[in-house]
N, C-alpha and C positions, 0 to 999 in steps of 0.2 A: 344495748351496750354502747360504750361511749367508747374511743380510739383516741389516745394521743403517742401524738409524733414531737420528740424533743431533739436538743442538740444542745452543744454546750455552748456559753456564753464568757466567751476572755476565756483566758488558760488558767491554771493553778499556780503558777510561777508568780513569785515574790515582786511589789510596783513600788516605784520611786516616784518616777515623772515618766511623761514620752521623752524626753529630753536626756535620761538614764541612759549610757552605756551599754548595760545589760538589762537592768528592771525597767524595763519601760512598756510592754505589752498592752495589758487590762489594768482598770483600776478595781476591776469585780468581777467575779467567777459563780456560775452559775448555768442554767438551763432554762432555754426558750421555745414553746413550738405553737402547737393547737390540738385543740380538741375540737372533734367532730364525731355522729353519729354514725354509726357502722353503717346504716344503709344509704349514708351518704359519702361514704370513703371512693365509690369506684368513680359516681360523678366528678367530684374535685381531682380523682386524679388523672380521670380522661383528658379534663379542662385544662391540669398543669400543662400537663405534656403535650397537649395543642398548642398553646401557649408557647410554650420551649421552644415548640420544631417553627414555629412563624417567627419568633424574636432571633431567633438564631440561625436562620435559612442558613446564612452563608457559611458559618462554623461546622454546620451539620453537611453539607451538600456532599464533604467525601467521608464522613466519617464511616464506618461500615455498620456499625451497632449504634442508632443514632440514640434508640429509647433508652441506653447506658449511658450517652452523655449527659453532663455534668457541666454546668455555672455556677460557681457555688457564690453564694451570697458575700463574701468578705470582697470580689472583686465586681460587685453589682453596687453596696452601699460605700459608693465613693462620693469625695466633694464636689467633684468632677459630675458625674452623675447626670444633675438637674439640668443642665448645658447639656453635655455630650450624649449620654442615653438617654431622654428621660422618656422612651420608648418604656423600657426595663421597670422604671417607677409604675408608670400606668399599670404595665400587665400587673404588677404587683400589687398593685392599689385595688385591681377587680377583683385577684383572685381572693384577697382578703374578704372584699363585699359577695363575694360567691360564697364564701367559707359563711360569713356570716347569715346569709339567706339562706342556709341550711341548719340553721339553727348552732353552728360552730362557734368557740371562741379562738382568738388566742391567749398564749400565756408565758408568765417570765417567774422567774425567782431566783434572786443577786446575793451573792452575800459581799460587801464592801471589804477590802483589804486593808488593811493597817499599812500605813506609809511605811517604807523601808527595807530595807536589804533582808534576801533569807535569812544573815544572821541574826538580825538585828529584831525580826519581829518570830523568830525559832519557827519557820515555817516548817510542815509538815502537810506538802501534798495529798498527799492519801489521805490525812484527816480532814482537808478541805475538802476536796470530794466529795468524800463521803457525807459529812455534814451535809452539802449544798444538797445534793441527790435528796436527803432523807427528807429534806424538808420540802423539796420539790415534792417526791412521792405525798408527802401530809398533807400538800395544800390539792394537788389530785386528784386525792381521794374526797379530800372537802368537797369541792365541786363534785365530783361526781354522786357525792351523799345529797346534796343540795338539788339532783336533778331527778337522785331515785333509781339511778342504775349505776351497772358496775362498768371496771374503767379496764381496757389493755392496755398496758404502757409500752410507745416502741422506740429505739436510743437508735443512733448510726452504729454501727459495727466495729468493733476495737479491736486489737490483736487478743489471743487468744491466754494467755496467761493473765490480761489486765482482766479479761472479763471474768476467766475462772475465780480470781481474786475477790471480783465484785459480788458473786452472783449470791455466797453464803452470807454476807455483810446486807444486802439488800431481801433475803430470805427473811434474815433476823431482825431487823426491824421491821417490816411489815407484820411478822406472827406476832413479836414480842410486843406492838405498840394495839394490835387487834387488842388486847383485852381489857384495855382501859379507852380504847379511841374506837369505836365500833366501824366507822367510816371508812378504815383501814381495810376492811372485809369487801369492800368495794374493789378493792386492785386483785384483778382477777392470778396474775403473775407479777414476779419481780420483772424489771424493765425488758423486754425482747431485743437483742441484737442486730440489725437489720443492713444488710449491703446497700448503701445508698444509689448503688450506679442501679438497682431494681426497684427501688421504690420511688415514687413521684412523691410521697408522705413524706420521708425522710428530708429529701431534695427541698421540698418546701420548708418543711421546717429550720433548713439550714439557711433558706432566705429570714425567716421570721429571726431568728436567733443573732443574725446579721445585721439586722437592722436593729433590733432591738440594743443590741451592743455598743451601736453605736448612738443611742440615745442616753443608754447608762451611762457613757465615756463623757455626755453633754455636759449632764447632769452633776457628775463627780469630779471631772475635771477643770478646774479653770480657763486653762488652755487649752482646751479641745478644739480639734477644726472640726465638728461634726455640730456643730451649730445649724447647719442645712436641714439635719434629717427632721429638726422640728419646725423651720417656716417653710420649707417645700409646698405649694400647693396642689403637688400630685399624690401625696398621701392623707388623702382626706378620710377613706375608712378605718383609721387606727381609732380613730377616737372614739370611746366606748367598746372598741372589739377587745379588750383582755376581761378577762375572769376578775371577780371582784378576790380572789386570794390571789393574784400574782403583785408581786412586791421586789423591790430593792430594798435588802435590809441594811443600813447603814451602820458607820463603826466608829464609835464614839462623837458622835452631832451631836450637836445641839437646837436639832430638827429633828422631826419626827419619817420618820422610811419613806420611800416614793413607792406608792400604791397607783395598782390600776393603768388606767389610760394616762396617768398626772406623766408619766417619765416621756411623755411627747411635748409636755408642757415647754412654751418658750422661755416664760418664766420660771428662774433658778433658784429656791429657796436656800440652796446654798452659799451661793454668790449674789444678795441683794446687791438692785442699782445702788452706789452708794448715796446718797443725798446729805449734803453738808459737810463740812468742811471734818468734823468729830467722827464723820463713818468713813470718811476718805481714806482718815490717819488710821483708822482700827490694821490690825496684824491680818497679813494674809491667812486663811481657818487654813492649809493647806499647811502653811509655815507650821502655824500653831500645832497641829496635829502630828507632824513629823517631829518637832521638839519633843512633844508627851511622849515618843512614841520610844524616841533617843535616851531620853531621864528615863522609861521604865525601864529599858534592857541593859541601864548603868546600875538600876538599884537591883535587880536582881543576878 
């Protein structure tokens, strides 16, 4: 049996720019983790948590319940980072090559945002959500059909009415999608709950979904200061480590989705260098897309 450990990727919340007021968060929401072998889940996660308690001596030395602490990854992938910790990048960079010497992947799945205001693009969080989850679970199951066994899926732990909410929604697409997508019969339950101050899996995952985030932000933003997380040379084992079904699905390009290990990529198929004087003058796609985005929610 196969074990994945996921987290979310950006918030659900409506994006502008970083420069937004308010919309300024994620440019894509979604779920990042790993998959690994069940009998190799207790190894990596002995490994984490050695790991932890050496990187973090000094944060831990009075903590009382040290195996319950928590770094969680949004304040690990910083610009700062490759200067000031890049202690943090290395453990991160083995623990991936440990994941991977166990036959491990990791994996991501984005769904890109329409530029603009909630009003303006009629968002509907809970059907983002939802949507990203399910297709997170399909692509899962994919892999896990591809390997020949079945999958447990494990999320961080929510409050208790979001997950009640969840739990029939993600019930129902798994039965309802089992009888035309057989692959689906792979996902042993809908996603498990899990305290992350108890799990080393989770915690990891929350690194992976972290870093990953900030690669999506690279990739989709023009402005992005996360330009780092792709010339860095202390993350050399991303390359090849995601699943060939993890993707960032794009929203209205005129490029085709960023697959794979590609969203590590330095080069930006969204933002070519310009060359010449005739690509220089071309419309910012960011401009442009925010315009379409303004004309549809005037024509309807």
């Amino acid at each position: 049996m196969l074990l994945a450990y996921i987290d979310e990727i950006g918030e659900t919340g409506a994006f502008v720019s970083h420069e937004h007021l308010r919309f300024h968060t994620s440019a894509a929401f979604g779920y990042a983790g790993f998959i690994i072998p069940e009998e190799a889940v207790r190894g990596l996660g002995a490994r984490f948590a050695r790991e932890k308690r050496n990187l973090f001596a000094a944060e831990l030395a009075d903590v009382e319940h040290p195996g319950r602490w928590e770094r969680k990854g949004a304040s690990i992938f910083q610009p700062t980072t490759p200067d000031r910790y890049p202690q943090q990048l290395r453990v991160f960079n083995a623990l991936v090559g440990y994941l991977r010497s166990k036959e491990g992947f990791l994996f991501y799945y984005a769904d890109e945002k329409p530029l603009g205001t909630a009003k303006q693009t009629r968002l509907d969080p809970a059907v983002r959500e939802a949507q990203a989850m399910e297709e997170c679970l399909n692509r899962l199951a994919r892999h896990a059909d591809t390997r020949r066994q079945n999958i447990l899926v494990m999320i961080d732990q929510i409050n208790e009415k979001t997950r009640a909410d969840r739990l029939p929604k993600m019930y129902g697409h798994i039965l309802g999608r089992a009888s035309e997508h057989r692959e689906m019969r792979r996902i042993v339950e809908p996603p498990m709950h899990i305290d992350s101050e108890l799990s080393s899996g989770i915690q990891l995952a929350d690194w992976v979904a972290a870093c990953v985030t900030r690669a999506i932000d690279y990739q989709l933003v023009r402005t992005s200061r996360h330009q780092w997380i792709v010339e860095t040379p202390l993350l050399t084992t991303l390359q090849g480590a995601f699943t060939y079904e993890s993707k960032a699905h794009l929203h209205q390009r005129a490029v085709d989705d960023i697959v794979h290990s590609d969203v590590f990529k330095r080069k930006r198929p969204l933002y070519p260098v310009p060359i010449g004087q005739h690509l220089g003058a071309s419309i910012d796609p960011d401009v442009a897309r925010k315009m379409r985005g303004i004309a549809e929610s005037r024509r309807n």
